[in-house]
ZALUM-386385 format. One record per residue (C-alpha): residue in three letters; x, y, z. Coordinates in steps of 0.05 Angstrom, whole numbers, padded with zeros to 5 digits, always signed. Layout:
<sites>
AlaXYZ ...
</sites>
This chain:
<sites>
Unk+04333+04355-03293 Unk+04316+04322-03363 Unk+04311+04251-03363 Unk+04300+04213-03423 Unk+04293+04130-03406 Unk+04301+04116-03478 Unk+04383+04147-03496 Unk+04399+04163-03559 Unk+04323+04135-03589 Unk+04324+04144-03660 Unk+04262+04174-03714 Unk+04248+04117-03765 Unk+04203+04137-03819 Unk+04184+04080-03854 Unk+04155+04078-03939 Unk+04136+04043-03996 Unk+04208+04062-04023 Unk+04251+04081-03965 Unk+04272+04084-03904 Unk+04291+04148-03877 Unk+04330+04149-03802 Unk+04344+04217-03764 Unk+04377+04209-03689 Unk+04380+04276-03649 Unk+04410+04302-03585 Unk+04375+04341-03539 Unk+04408+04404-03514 Unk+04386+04452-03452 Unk+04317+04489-03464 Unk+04322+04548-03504 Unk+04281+04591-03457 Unk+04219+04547-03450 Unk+04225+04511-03522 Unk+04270+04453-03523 Unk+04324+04459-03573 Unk+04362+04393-03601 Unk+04432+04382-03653 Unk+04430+04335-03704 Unk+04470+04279-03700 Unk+04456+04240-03767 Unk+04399+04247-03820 Unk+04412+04179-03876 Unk+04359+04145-03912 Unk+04360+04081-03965 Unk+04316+04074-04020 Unk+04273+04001-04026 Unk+04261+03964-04091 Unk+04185+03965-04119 Unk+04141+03910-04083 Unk+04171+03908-04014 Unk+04122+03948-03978 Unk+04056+03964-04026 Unk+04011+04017-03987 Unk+04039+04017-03925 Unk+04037+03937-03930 Unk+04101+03897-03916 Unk+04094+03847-03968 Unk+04169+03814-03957 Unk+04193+03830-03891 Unk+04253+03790-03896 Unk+04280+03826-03946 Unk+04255+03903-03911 Unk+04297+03878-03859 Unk+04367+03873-03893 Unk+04360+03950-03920 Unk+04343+03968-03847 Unk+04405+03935-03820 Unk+04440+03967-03873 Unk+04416+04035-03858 Unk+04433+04019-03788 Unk+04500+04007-03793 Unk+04560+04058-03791 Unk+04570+04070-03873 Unk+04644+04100-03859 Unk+04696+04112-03805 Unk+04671+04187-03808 Unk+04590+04169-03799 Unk+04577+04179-03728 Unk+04518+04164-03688 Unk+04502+04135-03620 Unk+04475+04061-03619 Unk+04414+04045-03594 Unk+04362+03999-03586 Unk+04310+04048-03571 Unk+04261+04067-03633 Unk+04204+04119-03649 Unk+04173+04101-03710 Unk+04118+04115-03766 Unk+04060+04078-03787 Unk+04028+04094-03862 Unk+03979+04145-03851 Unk+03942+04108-03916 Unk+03928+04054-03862 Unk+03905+04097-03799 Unk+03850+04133-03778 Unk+03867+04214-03742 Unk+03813+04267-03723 Unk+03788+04312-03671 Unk+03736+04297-03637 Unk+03688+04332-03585 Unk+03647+04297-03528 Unk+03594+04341-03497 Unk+03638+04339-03423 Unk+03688+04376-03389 Unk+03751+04336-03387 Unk+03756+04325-03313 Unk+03696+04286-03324 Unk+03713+04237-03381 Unk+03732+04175-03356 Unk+03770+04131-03418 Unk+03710+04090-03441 Unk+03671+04156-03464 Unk+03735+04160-03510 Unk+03736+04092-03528 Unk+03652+04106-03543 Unk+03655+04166-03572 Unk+03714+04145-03625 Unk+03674+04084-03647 Unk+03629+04140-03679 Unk+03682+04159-03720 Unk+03737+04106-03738 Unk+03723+04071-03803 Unk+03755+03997-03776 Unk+03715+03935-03743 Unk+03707+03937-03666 Unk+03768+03903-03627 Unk+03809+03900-03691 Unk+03845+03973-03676 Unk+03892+03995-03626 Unk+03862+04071-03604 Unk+03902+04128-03575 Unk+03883+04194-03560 Unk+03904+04263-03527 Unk+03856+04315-03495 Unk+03879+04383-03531 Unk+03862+04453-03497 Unk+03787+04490-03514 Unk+03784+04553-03499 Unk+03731+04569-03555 Unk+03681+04522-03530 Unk+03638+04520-03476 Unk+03670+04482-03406 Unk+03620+04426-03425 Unk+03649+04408-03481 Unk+03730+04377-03493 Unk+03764+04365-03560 Unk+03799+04300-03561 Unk+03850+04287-03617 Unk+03837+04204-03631 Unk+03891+04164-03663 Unk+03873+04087-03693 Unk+03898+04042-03731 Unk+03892+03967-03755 Unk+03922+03919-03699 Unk+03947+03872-03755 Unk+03985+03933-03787 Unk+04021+03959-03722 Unk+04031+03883-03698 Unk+04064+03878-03772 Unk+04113+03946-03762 Unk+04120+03916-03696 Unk+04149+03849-03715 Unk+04197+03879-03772 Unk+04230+03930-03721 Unk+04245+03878-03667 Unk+04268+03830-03716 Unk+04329+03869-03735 Unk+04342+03888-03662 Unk+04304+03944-03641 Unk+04257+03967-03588 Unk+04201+04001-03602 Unk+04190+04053-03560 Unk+04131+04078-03598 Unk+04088+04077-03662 Unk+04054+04141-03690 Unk+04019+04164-03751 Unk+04059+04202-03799 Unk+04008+04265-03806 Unk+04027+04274-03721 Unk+04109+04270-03736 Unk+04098+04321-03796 Unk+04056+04369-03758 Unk+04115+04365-03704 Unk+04171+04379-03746 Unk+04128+04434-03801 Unk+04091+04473-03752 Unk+04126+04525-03719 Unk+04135+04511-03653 Unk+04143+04580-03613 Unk+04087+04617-03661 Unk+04015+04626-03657 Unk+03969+04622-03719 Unk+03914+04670-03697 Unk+03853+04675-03732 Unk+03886+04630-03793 Unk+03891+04562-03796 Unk+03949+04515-03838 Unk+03956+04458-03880 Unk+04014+04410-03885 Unk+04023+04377-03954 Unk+04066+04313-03951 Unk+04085+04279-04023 Unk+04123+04223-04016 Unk+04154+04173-04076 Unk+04084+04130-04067 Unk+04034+04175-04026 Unk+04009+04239-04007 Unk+03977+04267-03954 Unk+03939+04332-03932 Unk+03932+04346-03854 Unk+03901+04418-03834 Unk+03924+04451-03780 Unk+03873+04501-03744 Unk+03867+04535-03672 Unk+03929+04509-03649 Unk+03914+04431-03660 Unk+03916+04378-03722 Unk+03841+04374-03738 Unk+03846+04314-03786 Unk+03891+04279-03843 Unk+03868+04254-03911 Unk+03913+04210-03955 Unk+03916+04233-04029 Unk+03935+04195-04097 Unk+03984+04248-04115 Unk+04059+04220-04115 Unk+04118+04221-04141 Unk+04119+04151-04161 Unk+04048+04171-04199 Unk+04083+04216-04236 Unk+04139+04179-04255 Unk+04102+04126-04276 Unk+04055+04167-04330 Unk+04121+04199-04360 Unk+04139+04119-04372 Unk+04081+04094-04406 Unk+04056+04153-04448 Unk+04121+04174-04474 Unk+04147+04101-04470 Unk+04213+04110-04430 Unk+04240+04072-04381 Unk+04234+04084-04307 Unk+04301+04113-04291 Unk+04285+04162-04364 Unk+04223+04176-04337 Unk+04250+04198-04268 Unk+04304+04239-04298 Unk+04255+04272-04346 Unk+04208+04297-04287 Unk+04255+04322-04247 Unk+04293+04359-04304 Unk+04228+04391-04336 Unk+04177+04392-04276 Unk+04120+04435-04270 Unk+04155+04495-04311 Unk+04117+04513-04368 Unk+04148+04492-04435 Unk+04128+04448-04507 Unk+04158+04392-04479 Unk+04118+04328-04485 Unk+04108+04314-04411 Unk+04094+04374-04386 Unk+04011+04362-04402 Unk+04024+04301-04371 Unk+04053+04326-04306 Unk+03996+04385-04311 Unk+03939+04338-04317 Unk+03964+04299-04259 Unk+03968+04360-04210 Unk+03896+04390-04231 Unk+03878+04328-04198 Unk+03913+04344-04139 Unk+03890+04421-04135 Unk+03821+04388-04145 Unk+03829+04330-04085 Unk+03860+04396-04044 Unk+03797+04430-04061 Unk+03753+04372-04038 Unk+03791+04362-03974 Unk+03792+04437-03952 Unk+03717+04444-03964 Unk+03702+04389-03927 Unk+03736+04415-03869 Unk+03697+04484-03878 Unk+03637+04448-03873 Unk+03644+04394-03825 Unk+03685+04426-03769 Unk+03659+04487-03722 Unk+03703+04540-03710 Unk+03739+04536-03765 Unk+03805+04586-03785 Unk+03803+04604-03863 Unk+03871+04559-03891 Unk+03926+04608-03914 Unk+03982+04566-03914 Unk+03999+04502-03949 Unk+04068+04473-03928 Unk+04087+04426-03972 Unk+04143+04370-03947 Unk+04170+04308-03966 Unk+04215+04286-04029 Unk+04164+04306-04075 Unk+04150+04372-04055 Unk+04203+04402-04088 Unk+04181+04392-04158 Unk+04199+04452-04198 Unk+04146+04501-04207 Unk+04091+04462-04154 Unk+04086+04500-04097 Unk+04071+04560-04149 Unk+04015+04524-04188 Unk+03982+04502-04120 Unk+03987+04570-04105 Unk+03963+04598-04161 Unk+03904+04550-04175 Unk+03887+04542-04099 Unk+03888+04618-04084 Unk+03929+04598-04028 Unk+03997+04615-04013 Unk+04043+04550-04018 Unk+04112+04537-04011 Unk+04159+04486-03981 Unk+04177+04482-03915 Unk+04243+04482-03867 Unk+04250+04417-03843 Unk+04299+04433-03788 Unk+04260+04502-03759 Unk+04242+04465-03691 Unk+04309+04442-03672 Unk+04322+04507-03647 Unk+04398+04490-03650 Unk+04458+04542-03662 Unk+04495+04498-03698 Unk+04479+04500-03773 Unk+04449+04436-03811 Unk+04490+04420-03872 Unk+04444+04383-03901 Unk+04410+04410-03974 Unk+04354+04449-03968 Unk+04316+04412-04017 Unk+04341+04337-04001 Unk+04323+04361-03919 Unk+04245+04359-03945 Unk+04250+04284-03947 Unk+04261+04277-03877 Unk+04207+04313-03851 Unk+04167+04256-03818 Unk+04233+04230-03794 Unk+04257+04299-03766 Unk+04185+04296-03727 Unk+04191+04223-03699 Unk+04271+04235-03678 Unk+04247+04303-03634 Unk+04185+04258-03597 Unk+04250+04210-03594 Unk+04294+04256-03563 Unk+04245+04279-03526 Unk+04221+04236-03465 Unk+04169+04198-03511 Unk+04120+04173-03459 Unk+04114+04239-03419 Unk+04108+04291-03476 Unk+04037+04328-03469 Unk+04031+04359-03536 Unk+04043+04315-03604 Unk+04056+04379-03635 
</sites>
């Protein structure tokens, strides 16, 4: 019998300018995959300067837009209430990658973890909080175990921390977002064999790339490719303002024409195609065993600029296209939510099914 301690624990994905919630129900398992109906997908866009990189610069004022998204809009909005909450931290802030340690697992004890990840994590000793998950091998040899490490700055997840209890909630967990995107993007009843994936997240002030090979994240890199980026060029070089600018990139995009800003849209994505370049090579070259990409799904708001997933495509030499966001619900009942809007909630959608899910007892991130 399914027993979640948490009911009704809601997804919170949390950004530089939004705040998007998703709450799910969990139904019986579809044969051995666990299938789940939406019961509300909202979000609320922030002002500039409230949260600057993943930083919370004025929490007091984060805190009345999450008790505003919290609350029941309408008569007709319904949702369960709950305390319970499984929420992101910026991935610009964290620290994921897979790791090996030259043992087989029923011999690592935590502080070869703890050891072994100092190798790798880019923050001072005692000034992280470090999680990790032992993932399956069964291309190396028994002596050696992949172990996927999670860390990020205590100050920044005693900061999320504060903010979420200071409007209410419990937290029943904190995650980075490249983990809730993998769960929501990646297909959860398929095997990639022989071909590894990569999951492109834009969001209004980030990006992020995360590759996906032999059936495990292998690491995430934060990119400087945004929406917000984009926006922001249209503004000054064509002298518009913000709310112009906005309206002129989503109008024109990445289609070809003589408009004005279209070689200023272009010159901005080379330089993603080129940090997408940089990021897949260094996989090839720093990982064993590695799956040749040939995938890229692309997810969050700013994914669905027109024309982008065909010039990554086309300039990458890999195919690219957005994603479903709702794929791993698994539910019968149909999601009425736009097909292009659902690409914002991605992260969310992944945070709300470890929610649903019993949070401390799930054995695969993914």
């Amino acid at each position: 019998m399914f027993f979640n301690p948490f009911p009704h624990a809601i997804g919170l994905d949390i950004g530089d300018l939004s705040i998007k919630m998703v709450q799910l129900s969990k139904r019986r398992k579809r044969q051995k995959q666990a299938a789940f109906n939406l019961i509300v997908a909202k979000s609320t866009r922030l002002p500039h300067g409230l949260i600057v990189g993943g930083i919370l610069e004025k929490p007091e004022a984060v805190q009345k837009y999450l008790i505003h998204l919290l609350k029941k809009r309408t008569p007709a909005e319904k949702f369960y209430n709950t305390p319970w909450v499984v929420a992101s931290v910026p991935d610009s802030q964290g620290f994921l990658k897979l790791i090996q340690i030259e043992k087989n697992f029923d011999d690592i004890i935590d502080e070869d973890i703890v050891i072994a990840a100092q190798k790798h994590v880019p923050f001072a000793a005692n000034d992280y909080y470090l999680d990790w998950q032992i993932v399956p091998n069964s291309k190396l040899a028994e002596e050696h175990s992949n172990i996927l490490i999670a860390s990020i700055p205590k100050k920044i997840v005693d900061m999320y921390t504060s903010l979420l209890e200071s409007v209410g909630l419990a937290v029943v967990a904190l995650e980075l977002g490249a983990l809730s995107v993998a769960r929501s993007m990646i297909t959860a009843d398929k095997q990639y064999i022989g071909q590894g994936r990569a999951i492109l997240d834009i969001n209004e002030a980030w990006s992020a790339l995360t590759i996906y090979d032999n059936d495990h994240i292998q690491f995430s890199k934060s990119l400087s490719y945004s929406g917000e980026k984009l926006t922001t060029a249209l503004a000054q070089k064509l002298h518009l303002s913000y709310d112009e600018a906005e309206i002129k990139k989503k109008s024109q995009g990445l289609e070809y024409s003589r408009d004005i800003s279209w070689p200023i849209l272009a010159e901005a994505t080379d330089q993603l195609v080129m940090e997408i370049k940089q990021t897949v090579d260094f996989y090839y070259s720093h990982f064993q065993n590695t799956n040749k990409i040939t995938h890229i799904t692309m997810c969050g708001g700013g994914s669905a600029l027109k024309g982008l997933d065909k010039i990554l495509t086309e300039k990458l030499k890999i195919e690219s296209a957005p994603g479903h966001v709702w794929k791993n619900l698994f539910s019968p009942k149909p999601v009425n939510v736009d097909e292009t809007q659902s690409l914002k909630f991605a992260k969310a959608v992944g945070l709300a099914i470890r929610a649903a899910n019993n949070p401390f007892f799930d054995d695969n991130y993914i």
